[in-house]
C-alpha positions in Angstrom: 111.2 116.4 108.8 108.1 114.9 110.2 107.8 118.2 112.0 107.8 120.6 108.8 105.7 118.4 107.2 103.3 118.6 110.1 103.4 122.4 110.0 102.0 122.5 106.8 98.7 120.5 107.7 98.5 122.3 110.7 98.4 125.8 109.0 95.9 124.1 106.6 93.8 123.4 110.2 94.0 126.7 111.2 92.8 128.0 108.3 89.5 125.8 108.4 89.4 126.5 111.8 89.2 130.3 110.9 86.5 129.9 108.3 84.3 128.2 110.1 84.6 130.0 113.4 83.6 133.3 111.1 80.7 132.0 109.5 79.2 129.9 112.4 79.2 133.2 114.5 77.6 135.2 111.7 74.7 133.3 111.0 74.0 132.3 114.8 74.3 128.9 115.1 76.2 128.8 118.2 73.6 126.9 120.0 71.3 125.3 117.8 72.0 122.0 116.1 69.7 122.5 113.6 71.1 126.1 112.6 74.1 124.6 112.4 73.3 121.8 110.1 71.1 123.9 108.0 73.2 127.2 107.8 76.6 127.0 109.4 77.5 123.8 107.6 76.5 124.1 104.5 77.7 128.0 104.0 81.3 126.8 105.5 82.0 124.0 103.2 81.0 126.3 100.4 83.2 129.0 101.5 86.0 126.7 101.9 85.5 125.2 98.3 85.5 128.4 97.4 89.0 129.3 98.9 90.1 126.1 97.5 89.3 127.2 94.0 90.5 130.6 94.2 94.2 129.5 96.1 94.5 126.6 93.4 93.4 129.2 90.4 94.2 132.4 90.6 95.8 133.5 94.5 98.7 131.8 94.1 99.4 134.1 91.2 98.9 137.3 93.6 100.8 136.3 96.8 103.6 134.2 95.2 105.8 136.9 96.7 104.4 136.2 99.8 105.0 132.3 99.7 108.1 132.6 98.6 109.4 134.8 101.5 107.8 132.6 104.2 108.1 129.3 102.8 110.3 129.4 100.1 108.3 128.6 97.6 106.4 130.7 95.0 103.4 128.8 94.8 103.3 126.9 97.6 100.1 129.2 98.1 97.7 126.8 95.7 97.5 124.3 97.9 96.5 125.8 100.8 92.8 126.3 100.4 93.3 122.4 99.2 93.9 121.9 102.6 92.0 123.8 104.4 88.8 122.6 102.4 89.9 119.0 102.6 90.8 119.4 106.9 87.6 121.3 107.3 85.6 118.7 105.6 86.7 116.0 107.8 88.0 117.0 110.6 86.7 120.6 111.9 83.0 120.4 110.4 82.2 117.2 111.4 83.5 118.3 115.0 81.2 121.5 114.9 77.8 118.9 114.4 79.7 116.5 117.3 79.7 120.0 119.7 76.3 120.9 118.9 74.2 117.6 118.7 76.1 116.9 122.3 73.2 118.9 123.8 70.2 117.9 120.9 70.0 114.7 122.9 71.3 110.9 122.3 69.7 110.3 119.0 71.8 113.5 117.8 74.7 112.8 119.5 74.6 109.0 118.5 74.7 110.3 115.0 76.9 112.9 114.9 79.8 110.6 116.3 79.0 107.9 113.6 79.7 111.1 110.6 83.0 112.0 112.3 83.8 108.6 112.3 83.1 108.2 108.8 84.9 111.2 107.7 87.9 110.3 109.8 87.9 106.8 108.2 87.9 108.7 104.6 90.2 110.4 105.9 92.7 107.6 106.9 91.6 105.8 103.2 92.7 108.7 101.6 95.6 110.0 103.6 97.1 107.1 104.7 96.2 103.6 103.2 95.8 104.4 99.9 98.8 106.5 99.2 101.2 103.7 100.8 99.4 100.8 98.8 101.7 100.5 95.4 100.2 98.7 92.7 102.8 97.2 90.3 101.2 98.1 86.9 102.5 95.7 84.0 102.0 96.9 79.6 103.3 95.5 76.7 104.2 98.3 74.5 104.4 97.1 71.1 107.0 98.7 68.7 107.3 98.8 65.3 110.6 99.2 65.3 111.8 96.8 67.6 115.0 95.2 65.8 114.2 91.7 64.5 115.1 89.1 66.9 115.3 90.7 69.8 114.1 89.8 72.9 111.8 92.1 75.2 113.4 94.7 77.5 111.9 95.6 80.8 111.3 99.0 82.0 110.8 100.5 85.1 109.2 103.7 85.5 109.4 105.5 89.0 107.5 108.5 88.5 106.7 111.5 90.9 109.0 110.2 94.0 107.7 112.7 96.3 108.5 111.3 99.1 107.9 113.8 102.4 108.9 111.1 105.0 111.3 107.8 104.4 108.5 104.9 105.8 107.2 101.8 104.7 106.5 102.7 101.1 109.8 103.7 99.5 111.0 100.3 101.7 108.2 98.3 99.5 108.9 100.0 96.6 112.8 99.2 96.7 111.6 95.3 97.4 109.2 95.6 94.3 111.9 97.2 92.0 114.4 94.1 92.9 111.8 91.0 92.4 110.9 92.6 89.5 114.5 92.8 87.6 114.1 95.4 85.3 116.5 96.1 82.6 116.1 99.9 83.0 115.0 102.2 84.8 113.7 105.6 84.3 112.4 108.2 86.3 109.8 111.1 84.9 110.7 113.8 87.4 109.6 115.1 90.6 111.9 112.9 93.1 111.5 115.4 95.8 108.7 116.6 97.7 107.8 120.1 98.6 109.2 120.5 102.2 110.5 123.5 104.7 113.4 120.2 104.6 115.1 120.0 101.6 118.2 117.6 102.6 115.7 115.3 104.3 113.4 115.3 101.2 116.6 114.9 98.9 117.6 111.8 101.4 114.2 110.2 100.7 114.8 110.5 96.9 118.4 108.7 97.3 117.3 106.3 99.4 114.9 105.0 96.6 117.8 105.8 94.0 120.7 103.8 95.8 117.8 100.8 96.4 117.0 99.9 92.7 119.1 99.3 89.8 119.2 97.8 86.4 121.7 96.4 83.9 120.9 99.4 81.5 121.1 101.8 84.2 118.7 104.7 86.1 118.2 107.9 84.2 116.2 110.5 85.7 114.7 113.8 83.9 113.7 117.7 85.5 110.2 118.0 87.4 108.3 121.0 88.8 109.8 120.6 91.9 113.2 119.2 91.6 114.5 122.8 90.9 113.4 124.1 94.3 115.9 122.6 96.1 119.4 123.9 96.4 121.4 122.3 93.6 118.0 121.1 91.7 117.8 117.5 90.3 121.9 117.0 90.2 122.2 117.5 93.5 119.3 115.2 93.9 121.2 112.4 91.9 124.7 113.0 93.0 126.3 109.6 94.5 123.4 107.8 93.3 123.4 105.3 90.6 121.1 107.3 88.6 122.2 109.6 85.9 120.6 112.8 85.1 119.5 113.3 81.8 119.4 117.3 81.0 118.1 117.3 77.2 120.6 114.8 76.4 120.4 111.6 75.2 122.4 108.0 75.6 122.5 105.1 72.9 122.0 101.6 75.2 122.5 98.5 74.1 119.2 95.9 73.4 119.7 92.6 74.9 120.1 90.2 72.0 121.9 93.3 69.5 120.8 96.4 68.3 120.7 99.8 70.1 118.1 102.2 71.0 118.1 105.9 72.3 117.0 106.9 75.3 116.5 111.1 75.4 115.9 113.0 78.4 113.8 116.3 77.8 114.1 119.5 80.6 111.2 122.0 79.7 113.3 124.0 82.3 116.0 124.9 79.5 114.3 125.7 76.6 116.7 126.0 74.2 118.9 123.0 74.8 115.2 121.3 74.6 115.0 122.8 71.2 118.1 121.4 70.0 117.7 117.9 71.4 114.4 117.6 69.5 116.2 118.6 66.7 119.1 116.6 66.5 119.1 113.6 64.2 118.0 110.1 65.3 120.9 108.6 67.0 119.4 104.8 66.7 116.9 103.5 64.6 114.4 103.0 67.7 114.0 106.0 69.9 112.4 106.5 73.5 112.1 110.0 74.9 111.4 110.7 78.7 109.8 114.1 80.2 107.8 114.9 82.7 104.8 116.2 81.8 103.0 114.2 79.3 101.6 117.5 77.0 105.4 117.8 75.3 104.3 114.4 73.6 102.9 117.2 70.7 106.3 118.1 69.7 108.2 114.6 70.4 105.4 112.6 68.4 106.4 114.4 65.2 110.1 114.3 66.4 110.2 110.7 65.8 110.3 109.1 68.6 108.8 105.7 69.3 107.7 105.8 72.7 107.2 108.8 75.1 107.2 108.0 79.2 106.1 110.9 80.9 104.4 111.8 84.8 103.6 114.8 86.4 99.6 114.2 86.6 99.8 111.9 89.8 96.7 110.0 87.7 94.3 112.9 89.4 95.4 111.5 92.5 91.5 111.8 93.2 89.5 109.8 90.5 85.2 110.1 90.9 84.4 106.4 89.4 82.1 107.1 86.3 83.8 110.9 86.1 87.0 110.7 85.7 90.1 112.8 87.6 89.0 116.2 89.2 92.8 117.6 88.5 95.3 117.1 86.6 97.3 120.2 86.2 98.3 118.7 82.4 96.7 120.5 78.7 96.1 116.6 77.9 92.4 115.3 77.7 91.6 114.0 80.7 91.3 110.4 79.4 94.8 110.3 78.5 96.2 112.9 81.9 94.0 109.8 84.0 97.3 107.3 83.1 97.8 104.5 81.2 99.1 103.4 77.1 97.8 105.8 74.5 98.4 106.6 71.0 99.0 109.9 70.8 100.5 112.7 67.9 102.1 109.8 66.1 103.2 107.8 68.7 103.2 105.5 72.1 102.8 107.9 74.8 102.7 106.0 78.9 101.5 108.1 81.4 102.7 107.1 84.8 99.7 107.8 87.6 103.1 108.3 89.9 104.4 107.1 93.1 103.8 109.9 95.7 101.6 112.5 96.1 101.7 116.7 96.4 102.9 117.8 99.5 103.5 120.9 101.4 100.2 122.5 102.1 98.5 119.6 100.2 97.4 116.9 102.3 98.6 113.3 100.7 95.2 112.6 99.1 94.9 109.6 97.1 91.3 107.6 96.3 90.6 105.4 93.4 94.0 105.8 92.3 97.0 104.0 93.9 100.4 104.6 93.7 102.0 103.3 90.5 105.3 101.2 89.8 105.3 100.6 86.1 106.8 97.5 84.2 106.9 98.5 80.9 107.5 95.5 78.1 108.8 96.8 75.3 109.1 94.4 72.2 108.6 94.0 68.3 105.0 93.1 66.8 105.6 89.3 66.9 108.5 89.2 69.4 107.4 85.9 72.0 109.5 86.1 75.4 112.2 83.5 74.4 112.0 83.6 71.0 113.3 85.6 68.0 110.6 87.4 66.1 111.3 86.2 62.8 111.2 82.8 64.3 115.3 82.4 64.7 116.8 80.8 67.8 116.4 82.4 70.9 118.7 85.4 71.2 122.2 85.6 72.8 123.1 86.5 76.4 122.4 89.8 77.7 125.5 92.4 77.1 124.2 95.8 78.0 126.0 98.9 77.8 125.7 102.9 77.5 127.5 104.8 75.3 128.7 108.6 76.0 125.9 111.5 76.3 125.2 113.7 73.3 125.5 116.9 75.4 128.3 116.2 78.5 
């Protein structure tokens, strides 16, 4: 796997490669440092922007035929300009001032080597330390209503797997799902990651899946990119202890008494996505999951409670003071950014995900870590311990699942 996933970035090279060969020879800086740093430079980062733009906006849309016959994937295309600009940036331009200043004397070549070397560490920062350094994010979410008396339940949310190699991370992340205990565990889509390998990407998603559980269970909904692979998300889950929730719903037990519903939305089937947010209330409290966080417009008004969603990676890339450059979600940027929001009538928690885009897309994260959420969920005046109305503490733990609305 390590070798398809090192074909991508190496296309993405190439490319860069190619664009600024062309414009370096066309405005004759071959030989002249300053040429180069005045014409070649700036003309090839702005022509690789440019690309970027156009493969992320509109290409994708013309050659998706194209992507799909090489690599499988129909839009696989919009984030190869991503790549190239990002590659060219660091890597190839930096590289071209090196060549040149090498014969501008030391002074030149003295700084030239100290701007590679700054690129490359932004490069490893963004590549490699940042996208394998999970923060453990911890919210109350405060229900209204939460039955009285009963204690807080825990929930983990594993969002946007997307694991192109089994390393270091998912190991860290299993060790952090089991010190933290969770009494459920849900999963907002996107296990896989975009690969030329879909049974090794599928092994890093059950690796993760076999590694974590929870008294309540692991229920995971439909991504982008979970349908790609051959046998989509049921094949992803299949001998796992997770469960796949395809616009279905479950009735779980809350520790203490009382139940709440737990709904799991695929935008993928539309009309069994209908239905669900249709169907009457199966317990007084309701939590819906989904992926992407913009179908909180119809499940606000749908009554439910809470709404867990992912798909927005956070922006992966957040400029402090600015904000995330992409999300790829309809949702104000504020809320698309991660995080606890009140939204269309109720709690919406946008995860800022676990992995990052892959294929074409170098793993880019910067300012915004991997996430593994521990979501508190309890009544207005519920105290860990204690009943809300002030009664004795609870009774044991006894959870359980009832059947699926739709099996």
């Amino acid at each position: 796997m390590f070798a398809a996933y090192l074909t991508y970035q190496l296309i993405d090279v190439a490319l860069a490669l190619l664009v600024v060969a062309w414009v370096d020879r066309r405005v004759g800086g071959r030989a002249s440092l300053r040429r180069t740093l005045t014409r070649s430079v700036p003309l090839s980062a702005a022509l690789l922007l440019l690309i970027a733009l156009v493969c992320g906006a509109w290409l994708h849309h013309l050659v998706g035929w194209l992507a799909w016959n090489l690599f499988e994937r129909p839009w696989s295309i919009r984030f190869l300009g991503v790549g190239a600009a990002y590659w060219g940036g660091t890597l190839v331009l930096p590289a071209l001032v090196v060549a040149r200043a090498w014969r501008a004397g030391r002074v030149a070549r003295v700084g030239s080597l100290l701007a590679l070397a700054a690129t490359l560490l932004l490069a490893f920062e963004m590549s490699w330390r940042e996208p394998r350094r999970i923060v453990v994010e911890r919210r109350a979410v405060v229900l209204a209503d939460w039955p009285l008396g009963a204690p807080p339940l825990t929930v983990a949310v594993l969002a946007d797997l997307q694991s192109p190699l089994l390393c270091a991370r998912e190991r860290e992340l299993v060790a952090q799902v089991a010190a933290a205990a969770p009494d459920l565990i849900v999963l907002p889509g996107d296990l896989v990651a975009q690969s030329f390998a879909d049974a090794q990407s599928i092994a890093c998603a059950r690796f993760v899946l076999d590694g974590t559980q929870a008294p309540l269970g692991s229920f995971a909904v439909n991504g982008d990119i979970d349908p790609l692979v051959e046998g989509g998300l049921a094949e992803v889950v299949r001998g796992t202890r997770a469960r796949a929730l395809a616009n279905e719903s479950v009735v779980l037990a809350l520790p203490g008494g009382g139940t709440f519903e737990l709904a799991g939305f695929d935008a993928e089937q539309p009309e069994r996505f209908a239905e669900l947010l249709a169907a009457p209330p199966r317990a007084p409290l309701r939590v819906a999951l989904v992926h992407k966080p913009e179908h909180v417009e119809a499940l606000g008004p749908a009554g439910f409670d809470l709404v867990i969603a992912g798909h927005t990676h956070g922006g992966q890339i957040v400029v402090p003071g600015i904000g995330p450059l992409v999300t790829l979600s309809k949702l104000p940027d504020a809320i698309d950014a991660g995080g606890l929001h009140a939204f269309a009538g109720t709690e919406l928690y946008v995860s800022r995900g676990l992995g990052c885009e892959a294929g074409f897309a170098p793993p880019l994260r910067l300012f915004c870590p991997p996430e593994l959420t521990l979501l508190e969920l309890r009544g207005p005046t519920a105290r860990e311990g204690s009943a809300a109305d002030g009664a004795p503490p609870a009774a044991p733990r006894t959870p359980s699942a009832s059947d699926a609305r739709h099996d």
